[in-house]
C-alpha positions, 0 to 999 in steps of 0.5 A, a space after each residue: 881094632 886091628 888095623 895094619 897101624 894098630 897092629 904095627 904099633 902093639 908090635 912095638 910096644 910089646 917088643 919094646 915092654 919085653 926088653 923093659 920088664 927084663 931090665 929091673 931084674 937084669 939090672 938088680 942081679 947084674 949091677 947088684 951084684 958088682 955095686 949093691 943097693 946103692 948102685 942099683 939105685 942111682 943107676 934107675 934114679 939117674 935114668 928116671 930123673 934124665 927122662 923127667 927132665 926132658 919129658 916136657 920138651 919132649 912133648 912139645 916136638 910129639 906135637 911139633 912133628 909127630 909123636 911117630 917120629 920121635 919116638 923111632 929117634 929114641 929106640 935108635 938111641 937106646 939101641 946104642 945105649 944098650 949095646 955100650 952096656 952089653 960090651 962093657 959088661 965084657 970085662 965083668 965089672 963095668 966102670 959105674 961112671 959108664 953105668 951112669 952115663 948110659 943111665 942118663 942118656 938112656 933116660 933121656 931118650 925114654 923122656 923122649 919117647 914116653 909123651 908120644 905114647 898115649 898120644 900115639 893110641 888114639 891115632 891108631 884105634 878107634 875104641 882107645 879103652 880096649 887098646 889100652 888095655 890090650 896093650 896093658 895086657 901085652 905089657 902084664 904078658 912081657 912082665 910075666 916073662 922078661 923077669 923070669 927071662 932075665 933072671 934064666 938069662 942071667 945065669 945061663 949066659 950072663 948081663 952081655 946076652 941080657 943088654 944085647 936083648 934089650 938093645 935088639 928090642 928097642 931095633 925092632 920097635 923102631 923098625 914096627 913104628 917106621 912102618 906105621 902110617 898116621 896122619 898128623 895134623 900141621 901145628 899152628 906156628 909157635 915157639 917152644 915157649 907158647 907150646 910149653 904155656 899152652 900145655 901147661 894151661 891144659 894141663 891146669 885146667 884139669 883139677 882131675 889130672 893135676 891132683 892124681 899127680 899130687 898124690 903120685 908124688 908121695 907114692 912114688 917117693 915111698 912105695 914105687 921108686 924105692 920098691 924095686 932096689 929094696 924088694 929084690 934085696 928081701 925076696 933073693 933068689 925069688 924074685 924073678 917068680 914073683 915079678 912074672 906073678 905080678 905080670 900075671 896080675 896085669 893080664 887078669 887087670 887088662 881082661 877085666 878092663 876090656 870088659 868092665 865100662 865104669 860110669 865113673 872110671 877114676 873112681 872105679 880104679 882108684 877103688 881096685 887100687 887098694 889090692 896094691 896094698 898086698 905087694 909090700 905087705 906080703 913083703 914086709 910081712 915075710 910071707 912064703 912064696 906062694 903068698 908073696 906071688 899071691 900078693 902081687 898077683 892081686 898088686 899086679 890086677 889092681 895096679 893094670 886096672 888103675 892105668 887103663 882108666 887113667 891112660 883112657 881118661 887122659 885120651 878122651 878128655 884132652 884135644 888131640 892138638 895137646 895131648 902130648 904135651 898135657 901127657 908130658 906134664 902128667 907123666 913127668 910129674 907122676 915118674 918125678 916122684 919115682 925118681 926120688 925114691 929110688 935115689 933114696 934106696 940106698 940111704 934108706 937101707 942103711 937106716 931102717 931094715 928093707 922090710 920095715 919100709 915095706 910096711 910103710 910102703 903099704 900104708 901109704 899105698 892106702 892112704 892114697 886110695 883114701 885121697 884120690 877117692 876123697 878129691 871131687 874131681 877125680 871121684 865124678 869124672 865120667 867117660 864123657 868128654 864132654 863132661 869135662 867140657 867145664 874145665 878144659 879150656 882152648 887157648 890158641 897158641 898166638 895168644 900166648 906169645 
């Protein structure tokens, strides 16, 4: 598996990942500390909902002239972004106009970069199950340490040094993915219109794929999106801990996905994911710090699990040719969700007590374990791909025109 473009890649998605974990934190603790919940909110809601917006688009051109290129062409943008946020953090409260700007232009790119990365795995090794969760593993590593790194950073040297970091780490993922050598094949000719058609009928013909964006929607809305602004708020000073416990979690959940080959994938995730029901129940409960980082220790296993079963189903059961634009619309629509539960982290927090809504949190967390494993599809998806052969479909792009 590890090959000089395999190798070059996880490079630079851990550099990447590194500078990503320490944001939520950097950015709950710097612009918190200026704006409030509120600000910290809007802030990761524009960001989000920029990145969804132009998610599909973005798959479309991953398939047009290769997810590579692409994505090198956001971490240039978001090494500007970055370094603009770095330099207005100089003057210690930055204008949140610029905040939001940045926010959106930031988003933009990651909306640009994000269809390529499933599609990037399957380029660059050959066993797409244990490179997924090798990099989830180098993703649980970067959120073992970034959150506890951006909170160090933060006190010891302040939001300037934290936002030069993440711009410094989008320069070296770049640098990694130029040097990255991968054959792509040359699309059919079509128009944007076709291409987006095309990806759409994919992603249709898919019950499995379509219904877990569904129902991560409603988890999005009320547990993922408003979990950041709100948890941060009720752990405090602790925070920083419990996050890198959580990225602890992830490792645990990669090592056992590399070993552990499920029959039924989606099923088996969907089953450990019920452990996420621990991270906003020891919060909402109020729980010591060692139980709230045994929480999301067990949160951070079941969650690592889930994505690796995902991300792997999604790469053997849709056609190389469109699988960027098949990710565009799962991840666009899964991180929609998202978006809208942080825009509402603010309100929220003024109407109902932070820890009362972690507890609703919880119960939605169960009640989609509950759905996805009661969806037929999602609950007899095997490793196969050909099992799938019965809804996937081979729409030439000429006829949709």
């Amino acid at each position: 598996m590890w090959t000089r473009s395999f190798t070059l890649y996880f490079g630079a998605r851990t550099i990447s990942l590194l500078g990503d974990a320490m944001m939520p934190v950097a950015s709950a603790l710097a612009i918190g500390k200026v704006y409030g919940i509120a600000g910290v909110g809007y802030v990761l809601a524009i960001w989000t909902a920029s990145a969804v917006l132009v998610m599909l688009f973005g798959g479309v051109v991953a398939d047009r002239i290769g997810a590579r290129r692409l994505m090198i062409g956001a971490d240039v943008v978001r090494v500007v972004t970055q370094g603009v946020v770095a330099v207005a953090f100089l003057d210690g409260a930055p204008p949140y106009a610029l905040l939001l700007v940045m926010a959106f232009l930031s988003g933009t790119a990651a909306g640009m970069f994000e269809p390529g990365v499933n599609g990037m795995v399957s380029l660059v090794a050959r066993d797409p199950q244990r490179a997924n969760a090798t990099l989830k593993i180098a993703e649980a590593v970067t959120h073992l340490a970034g959150p506890a790194l951006a909170g160090v950073l933060i006190v010891v040297a302040g939001p300037v040094f934290v936002y030069t970091v993440d711009a410094a780490t989008f320069l070296v993922s770049g640098v990694c993915l130029l040097l990255v050598r991968v054959t792509v094949p040359r699309p059919q000719p079509s128009d944007v219109l076709s291409d987006l058609r095309r990806g759409w009928e994919e992603f249709k013909a898919r019950s499995w794929m379509w219904s877990v964006i569904l129902v991560w929607v409603f988890w999005g809305v009320l547990v993922v999106g408003p979990y950041v602004p709100l948890s941060s708020q009720v752990i405090g000073a602790d925070y920083g801990w419990v996050m890198a416990t959580l990225g602890l979690g992830t490792v645990l959940g990669g090592l056992v996905a590399i070993r552990l080959r499920p029959r039924r994938p989606l099923a088996a995730g969907a089953v450990a994911l019920s452990g996420y029901v621990a991270m906003p129940l020891t919060v909402a409960l109020g729980l010591p710090l060692p139980l709230l980082m045994a929480g999301h220790l067990l949160g951070g296993c079941a969650l690592a699990f889930w994505s690796v079963m995902w991300s792997t189903s999604v790469q053997t059961q849709v056609a190389p040719d469109v699988v960027n634009r098949v990710n565009a619309y799962q991840v666009a629509g899964s991180v929609a969700g998202m978006a809208v539960g942080q825009a509402l982290a603010g309100p929220v927090a003024t109407l109902v007590e932070p820890r009362a809504f972690m507890l609703v949190s919880a119960v939605v967390t169960a009640g989609v374990v509950a759905a996805l494993l009661l969806i037929k599809p999602v609950r007899r998806l095997g490793r196969d791909p050909l099992e799938a052969a019965g809804q996937s479909i081979s729409v030439p792009a000429s006829s949709l025109t």
